[in-house]
C-alpha positions, 0 to 999 in steps of 0.5 A: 533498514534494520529495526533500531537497537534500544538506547536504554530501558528495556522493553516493557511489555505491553500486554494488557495496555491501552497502547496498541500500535500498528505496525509494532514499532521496533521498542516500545517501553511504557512508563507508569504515572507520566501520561500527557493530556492534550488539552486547551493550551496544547502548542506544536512546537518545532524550530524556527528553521525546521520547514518540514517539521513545520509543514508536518506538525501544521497537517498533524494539528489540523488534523487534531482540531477536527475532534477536540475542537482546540485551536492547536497552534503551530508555533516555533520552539525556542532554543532556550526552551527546557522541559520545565517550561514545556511541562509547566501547560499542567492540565491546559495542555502538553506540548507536542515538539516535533524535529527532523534534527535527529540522527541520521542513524534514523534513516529515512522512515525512523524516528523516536517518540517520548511521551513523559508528564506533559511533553510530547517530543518526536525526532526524525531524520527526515519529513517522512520519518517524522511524519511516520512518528506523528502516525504513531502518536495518534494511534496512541490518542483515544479512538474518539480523536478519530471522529469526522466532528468535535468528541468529548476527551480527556485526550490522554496519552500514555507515557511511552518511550519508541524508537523505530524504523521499519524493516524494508522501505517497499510497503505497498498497497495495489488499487485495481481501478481497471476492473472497478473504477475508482472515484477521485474520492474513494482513492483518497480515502484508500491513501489514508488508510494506508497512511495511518497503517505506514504503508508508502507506495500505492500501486495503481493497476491502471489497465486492464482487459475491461478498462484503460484509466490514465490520460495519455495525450496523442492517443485520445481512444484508449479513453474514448473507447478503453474507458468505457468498460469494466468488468460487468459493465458494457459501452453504454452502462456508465463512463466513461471511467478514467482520470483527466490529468488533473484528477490523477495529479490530485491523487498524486499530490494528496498521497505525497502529502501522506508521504505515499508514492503513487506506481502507475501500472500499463500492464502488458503484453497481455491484459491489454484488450481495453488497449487494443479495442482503442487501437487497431495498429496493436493488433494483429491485422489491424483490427480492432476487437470490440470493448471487453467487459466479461471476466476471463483472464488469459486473453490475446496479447497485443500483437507481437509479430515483427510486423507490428512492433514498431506500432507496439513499441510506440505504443509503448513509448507515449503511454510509459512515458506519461505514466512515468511523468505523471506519478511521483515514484520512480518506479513504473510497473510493467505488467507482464502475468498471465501471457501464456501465448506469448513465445520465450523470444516475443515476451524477452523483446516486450520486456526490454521494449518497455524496459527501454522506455521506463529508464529512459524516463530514469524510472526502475522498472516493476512488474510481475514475477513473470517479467524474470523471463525477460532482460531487465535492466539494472534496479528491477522490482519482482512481484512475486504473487505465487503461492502454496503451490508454487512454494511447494515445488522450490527445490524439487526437480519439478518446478513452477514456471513461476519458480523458474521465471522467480529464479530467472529475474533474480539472477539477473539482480532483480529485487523482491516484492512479496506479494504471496496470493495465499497471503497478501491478496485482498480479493480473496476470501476470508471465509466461504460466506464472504459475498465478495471476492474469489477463493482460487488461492485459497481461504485468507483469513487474518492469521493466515494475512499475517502468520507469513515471512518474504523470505519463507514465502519465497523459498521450499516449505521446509525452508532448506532451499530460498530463492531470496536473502533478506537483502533481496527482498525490497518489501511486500504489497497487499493488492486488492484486485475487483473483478469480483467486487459485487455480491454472490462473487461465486458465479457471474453478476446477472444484473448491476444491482449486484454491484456495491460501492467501491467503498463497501467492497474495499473497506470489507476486503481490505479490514482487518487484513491490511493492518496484518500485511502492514506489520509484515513489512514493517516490524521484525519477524521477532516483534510479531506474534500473532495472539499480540496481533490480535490484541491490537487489532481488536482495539482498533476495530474501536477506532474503525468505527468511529471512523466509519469503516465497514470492516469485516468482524472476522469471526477468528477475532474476538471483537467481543473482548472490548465493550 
């Protein structure tokens, strides 16, 4: 959706503020002398027939409780309500009215917030919409109201006047839980860091080489045996590692809560041993390799001779389809990256194998951009995870494979997913001392995280040659991938003790980049500037520490700036 168009006053600027919202909305203009405060008497308000506001406002309070310690009623708002009656709480409280009867103008994200004396309104279109302004108001709060246990206010709000709505619907965040598994717990906590950031869909790389994760009835080995390994980890070191379908359909329900899609990955042909360890009819004769835990990428794919696929492609039928019945997105992610012994003729037969499968659940179809080389049916998404290197070639006689498979799958009406590994990859580094991660796409740092554009990433470096419109663009995607997720990440571990939390490794990696991918796909290329990125960003490394975020205090940030 295109940014919303301002309805009145212009924009005042922001700079030297207190307001520092991420993403940057659309327009924001701020009023002198008319902020709210929240206080005792606060009510959320919504009508009487509006459920959804209803259920928002309810999560939104409980929420608020936490750390001022009000009650926060959740009531409904009479029609005959007008602003002198809901301005007359003084300093026993704003009231906050939330609605979903804006217009439909607003679209599915959009939304309008004004904040003025001591009435709070948020319209939205839809729940989601809604959901996403109530995301905006909190971050307007004071950083106390982040706090796990009653803080001490005032709860003031400066006087505001948004409306917003985000450029492209895809915004995505990629938890790799193959390579690291990941605790029911420490998904959760992934979800709401990327709720508070506007992000909507989480993509669960769910297979991999070192592990197998989702429970898929009928084939009881790929977690019998496929879970009981991760990068580092052999059969016998801890596991088995994969959720029970219930412990998924808690991830699914909690990340629906927060207006968050969950996008299952079965990765394939390649990145498959945990797959193939479990069952030897994916194999080229028929036997089974031995549990890989090592860190090498590249490795066989599952057996693609016309021998063996009828056993693959039911393979492919049992665990797509549970993928596909067991997330809330109606999309599935296929894979498809780093297969280079594959044949042009057995990766387009794997392509459309799983392609068949996937809509047949009536699911679009998802994968790497190295899927283009293949016949994808109507709606595909391209993740597109090159970069410098393979941007530096568009328009030139020579090329990438990534280029040409980029190329490949657009033509064929693919849409676009950036996800640049120059730019948008978490596992990078920041800077050579990091202790995790790895640097093969380079050195990441916040401005380099943020200072990048899906179109520009997607075409020559002097912009004359593009790949993709901005209409062919679906959204971007930050992928946090763990092979490396232990300390002294420049050589291989020698021992588990080199093994963090999966907590520590992604609150490092993930803050203060997530934040910067999040406005990427969010706000226009017009609203952002880096320096007034940065301002933001240092206030809420404030918040981060209420919340107990162990971010990286960058040292490109001045986080000095505030005491």
């Amino acid at each position: 959706m295109a940014p919303l168009k301002a309805d009145a006053d212009p924009v005042t600027p922001v700079a030297g503020t207190a307001v520092a919202i991420i993403p940057a909305p659309a327009h924001l203009q701020v009023r002198a002398g008319e902020a709210a405060t929240l206080g005792p008497r606060t009510i959320i308000k919504t009508h009487p027939l509006d459920d959804e506001a209803r259920r928002v406002g309810s999560q939104f309070a409980e929420f608020l409780r936490t750390a001022t310690g009000y009650r926060i009623p959740v009531g409904v708002a009479s029609e005959g309500d007008d602003h002198e009656s809901l301005e007359s709480g003084g300093a026993k409280g704003a009231i906050v009215e939330l609605s979903t009867r804006g217009g439909d103008a607003l679209g599915e994200e959009g939304y309008t917030l004004n904040v003025k004396k001591n009435r709070i309104l948020i319209k939205a279109h839809t729940a989601e919409g809604l959901f996403r302004g109530v995301t905006t108001l909190r971050q307007l709060l004071p950083r106390q109201i982040e706090s796990a246990k009653r803080a001490e206010g005032p709860w003031t709000i400066p006087a505001v006047r948004i409306s917003d709505a985000p450029r492209y619907e895809y915004r995505g965040a990629m938890l790799d839980v193959a390579r690291r598994f990941f605790e029911v717990a420490d998904v959760k906590r992934f979800i709401d860091y990327m709720a508070m950031y506007k992000l909507n869909a989480l993509h669960m790389h769910l297979t991999d080489d070192q592990g197998w994760r989702l429970t898929v009835d009928g084939r009881p080995a790929l977690t019998q045996v496929g879970a009981s390994t991760q990068s580092g980890w052999k059969p016998g070191t801890g596991g088995p590692w994969y959720y029970t379908k219930a412990q998924y359909r808690e991830i699914v329900e909690y990340a629906a809560a927060r207006f968050v899609d969950v996008i299952p990955e079965i990765d394939g042909p390649g990145h498959a041993t945990a797959a193939k360890a479990s069952l030897p009819e994916v194999n080229c004769g028929g036997q089974a390799p031995p549990p890989y835990f090592g860190f090498d990428v590249g490795l066989p794919p599952v057996c693609l001779s016309p021998e063996a696929r009828p056993a693959v492609k039911a393979y492919l039928t049992d665990v797509l389809r549970e993928a596909a019945q067991q997330s809330s997105a109606d999309i599935v992610h296929i894979g498809g990256d780093e297969v280079p012994s594959t044949t042009t003729e057995q990766m387009d037969w794997y392509v459309r194998t799983a392609g068949e499968v996937v809509t047949a659940q009536h699911k679009r179809v998802m994968g790497w951009h190295q899927i283009g080389a293949g016949t994808l049916p109507p709606g595909s998404l391209l993740q597109w995870w090159g970069d410098r290197g393979d941007q530096a070639s568009i328009g030139t006689g020579q090329e990438t494979g990534a280029v040409r498979d980029l190329r490949a799958g657009v033509a064929q009406g693919a849409r676009v997913i950036a996800s640049p590994a120059d730019r948008a990859y978490l596992d990078m580094k920041y800077d050579s001392t990091n202790p995790y991660g790895l640097s093969w796409a380079g050195l990441v740092n916040l401005r380099r995280a943020y200072e990048w554009d899906p179109v520009s990433a997607t075409s020559s470096t002097d912009g004359t040659h593009r790949i993709v419109s901005e209409e062919q663009v679906a959204g971007v995607e930050a992928p946090l991938w763990t092979d490396r997720a232990y300390r002294g990440s420049n050589s291989l571990p020698t021992s588990l003790n080199q093994f963090v939390p999966p907590s520590v490794y992604t609150d490092f990696m993930t803050y203060p980049r997530l934040p910067a991918i999040a406005e990427v796909g969010w706000s226009s290329a017009e609203a952002r500037s880096y320096d007034e990125f940065q301002r933001r960003v240092v206030t809420h490394g404030q918040r981060w520490d209420v919340q107990g975020i162990g971010y990286y205090r960058a040292p490109d940030v001045p986080w000095a700036a505030v005491s």
